[in-house]
N, C-alpha and C positions, 0 to 999 in steps of 0.2 A: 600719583601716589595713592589719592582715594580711590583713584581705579583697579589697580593692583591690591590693596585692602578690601574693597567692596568683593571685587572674585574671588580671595580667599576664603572671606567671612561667609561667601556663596556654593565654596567648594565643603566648608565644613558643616554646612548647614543641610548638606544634600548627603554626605556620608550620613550624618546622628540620622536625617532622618529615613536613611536604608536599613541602617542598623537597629531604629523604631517599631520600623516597616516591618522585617525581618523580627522582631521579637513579638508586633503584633499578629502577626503569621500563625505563629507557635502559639499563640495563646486563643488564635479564634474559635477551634472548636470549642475550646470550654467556657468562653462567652456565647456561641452560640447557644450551648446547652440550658447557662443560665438564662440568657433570653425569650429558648423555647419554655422552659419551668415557667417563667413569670409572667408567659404569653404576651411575650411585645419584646423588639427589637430595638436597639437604641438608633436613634434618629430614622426608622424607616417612614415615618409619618411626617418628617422636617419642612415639608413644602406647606401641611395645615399648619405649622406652630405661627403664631401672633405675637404681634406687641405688646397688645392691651395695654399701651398708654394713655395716661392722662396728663397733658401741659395744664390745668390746672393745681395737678398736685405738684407745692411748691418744692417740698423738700427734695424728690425724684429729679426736677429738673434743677435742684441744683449740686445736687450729686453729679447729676451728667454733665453740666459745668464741669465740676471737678476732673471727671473724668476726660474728657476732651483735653481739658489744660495737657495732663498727665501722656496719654498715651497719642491722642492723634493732632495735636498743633505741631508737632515734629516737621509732620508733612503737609498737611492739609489747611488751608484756612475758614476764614466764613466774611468774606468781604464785604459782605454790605450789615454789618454789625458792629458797633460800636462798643468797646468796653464799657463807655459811660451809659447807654443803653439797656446792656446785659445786666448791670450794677442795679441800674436802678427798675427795672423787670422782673428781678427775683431775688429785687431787695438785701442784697449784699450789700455791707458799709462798705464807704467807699476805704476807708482804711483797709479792711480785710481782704477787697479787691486788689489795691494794690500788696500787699504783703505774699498774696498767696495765689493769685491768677495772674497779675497781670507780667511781662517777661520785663526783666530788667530795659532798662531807655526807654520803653513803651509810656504813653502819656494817656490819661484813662478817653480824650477824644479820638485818637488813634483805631482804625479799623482792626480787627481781629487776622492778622497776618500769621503766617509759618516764616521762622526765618532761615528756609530751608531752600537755598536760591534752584529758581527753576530748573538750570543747566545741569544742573550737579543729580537733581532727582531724575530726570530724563536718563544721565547716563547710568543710575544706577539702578531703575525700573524701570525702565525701556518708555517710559511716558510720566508725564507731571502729573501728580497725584492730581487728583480733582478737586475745587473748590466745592464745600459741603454747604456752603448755607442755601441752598434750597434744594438739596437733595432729596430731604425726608416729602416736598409738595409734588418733585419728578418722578423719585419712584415708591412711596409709600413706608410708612414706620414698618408693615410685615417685610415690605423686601429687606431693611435696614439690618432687621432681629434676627430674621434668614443668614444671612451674609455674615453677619457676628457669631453664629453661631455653626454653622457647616464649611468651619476650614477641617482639613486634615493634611495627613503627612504624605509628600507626594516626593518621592527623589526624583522625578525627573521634572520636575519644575527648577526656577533657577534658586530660588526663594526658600525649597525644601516644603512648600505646602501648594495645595491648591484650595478650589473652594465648589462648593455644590449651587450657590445659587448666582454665581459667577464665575463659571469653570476660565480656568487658563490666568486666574486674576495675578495681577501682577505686586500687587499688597500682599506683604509677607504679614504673617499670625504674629503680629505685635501683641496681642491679648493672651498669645500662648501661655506665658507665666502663670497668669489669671485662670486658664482654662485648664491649663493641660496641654496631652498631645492625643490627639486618637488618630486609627486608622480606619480606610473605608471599605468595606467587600461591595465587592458589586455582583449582580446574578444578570444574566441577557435575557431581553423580553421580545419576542417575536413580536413586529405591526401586522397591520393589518394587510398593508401592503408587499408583505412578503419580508420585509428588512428586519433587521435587529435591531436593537440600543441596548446601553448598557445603564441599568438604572442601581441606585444606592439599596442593597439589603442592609445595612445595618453599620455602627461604627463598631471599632473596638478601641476601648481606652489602653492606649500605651504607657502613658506619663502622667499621672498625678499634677495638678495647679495647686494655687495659693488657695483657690476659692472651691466650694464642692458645686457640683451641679445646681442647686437650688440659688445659691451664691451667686453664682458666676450669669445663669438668667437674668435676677435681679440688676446686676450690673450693666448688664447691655439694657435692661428694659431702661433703665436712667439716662444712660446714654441716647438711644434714640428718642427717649421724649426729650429730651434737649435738643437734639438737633429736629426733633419737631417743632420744637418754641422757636426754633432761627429761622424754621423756613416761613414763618407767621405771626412773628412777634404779638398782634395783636391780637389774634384768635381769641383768647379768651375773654379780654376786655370786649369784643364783638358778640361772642356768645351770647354774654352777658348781657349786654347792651340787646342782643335780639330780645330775650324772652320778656322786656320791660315794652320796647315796641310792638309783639304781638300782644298783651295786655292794651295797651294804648289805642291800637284797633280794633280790641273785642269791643270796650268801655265805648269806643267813640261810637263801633257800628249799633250799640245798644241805645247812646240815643239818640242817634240819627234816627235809627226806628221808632222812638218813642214820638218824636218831633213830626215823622211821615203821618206817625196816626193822629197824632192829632191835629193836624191841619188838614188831613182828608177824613175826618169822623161825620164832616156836618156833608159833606156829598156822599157816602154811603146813607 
């Protein structure tokens, strides 16, 4: 039954977004144009954009909390992270912990699980979502910021989107609401080698989100510096911890030197 539901919900997902597809068609030229006016095209420069995160700043990474709870523990976990960890790292009471992150039956000792069982994700995105807690140290906060932001609307995917800095991805635009919907032009670039590719000219916005562009950044930037805090929970307590041990060997190498001269003043 969830597999007949799942195809459905896969078959309507792939009409809207033809019919997207198909309206952002119709409206390219004149995003183009406004493009050309403004001189820049929307995402043709998406492979420089960054994270510019900070896991020290507290607020950001508990917004990304928030956000994780919300849209990606559906499917995804973060296994070697402990609610009671999380709580106490960015200082969440544990009251509010439990009220407002933690899933009902979970106990705040309890790892950070999806209760999303393996089998069922498989049959319904063709692979088990991936465990995140150390994605952000495998593949970096840019690739993360990348990937949150370059889905668009693909019908012949199964999902109704693909993705630019993970083409063929099998994670459907959970964030869509948030974002929106855009579509993608592409223009063919001759190698050097004689062959073609097909590279991203620009998007075009289809659908309207909850959040505007400036918004909707902000939001992934929180996101990723969170799941930068889980793939190192310590980081910044170590940072920290560095810049007081390179003091401690400036101070010491200063008078170890003072100590060298004067025990070697009377043989010069």
């Amino acid at each position: 039954m969830r597999t007949e539901v799942s195809q459905a919900a896969r078959g309507t997902l792939a009409l809207l977004a033809a019919a997207l597809l198909a309206l952002g068609s119709a409206a390219a030229p004149a995003a183009e144009e406004t493009g050309a006016a403004e001189g820049a095209k929307l995402g043709a420069d998406w492979q420089s954009w960054r994270a510019k995160n900070d896991v020290s700043d507290m607020p950001s990474v508990q917004r990304g909390a928030r956000n994780f709870v919300s849209y990606c523990m559906g499917c995804h976990s973060l296994k070697y992270e402990h609610w009671s960890r999380l709580g106490h790292d960015l200082a969440i009471p544990q009251a509010l912990l439990e009220k407002d992150l933690l899933p009902p039956g979970d106990k705040t000792t309890d790892y950070i699980l999806t209760s999303m069982p393996a089998a069922d994700a498989a049959n319904w995105f063709g692979k088990t979502p991936p465990d995140l807690s150390l994605m952000a140290r495998e593949r970096g906060p840019d690739y993360l910021y990348q990937l949150f932001t370059t889905f668009y609307v693909d019908p012949t995917r199964p999902t109704g989107a693909n993705n630019l800095r993970l083409p063929a991805i099998a994670m459907p635009h959970v964030l869509s609401e948030l974002e929106g919907l855009k579509g993608a032009v592409f223009r063919t670039v001759r190698k050097s080698d004689g062959g073609s590719e097909q590279v991203l000219d620009h998007f075009v916005p289809l659908a309207p989100g909850r959040l505007s562009a400036t918004e909707y950044a902000g939001f992934v930037r929180d996101t990723v510096n969170f799941l930068d805090y889980v793939s190192d929970p310590t980081q910044t307590a170590r940072h920290a911890l560095g810049v007081w041990v390179v003091l401690f060997l400036l101070v010491f190498t200063w008078l170890a030197w003072l100590m060298k001269r004067e025990y070697w003043k009377d043989v010069h």
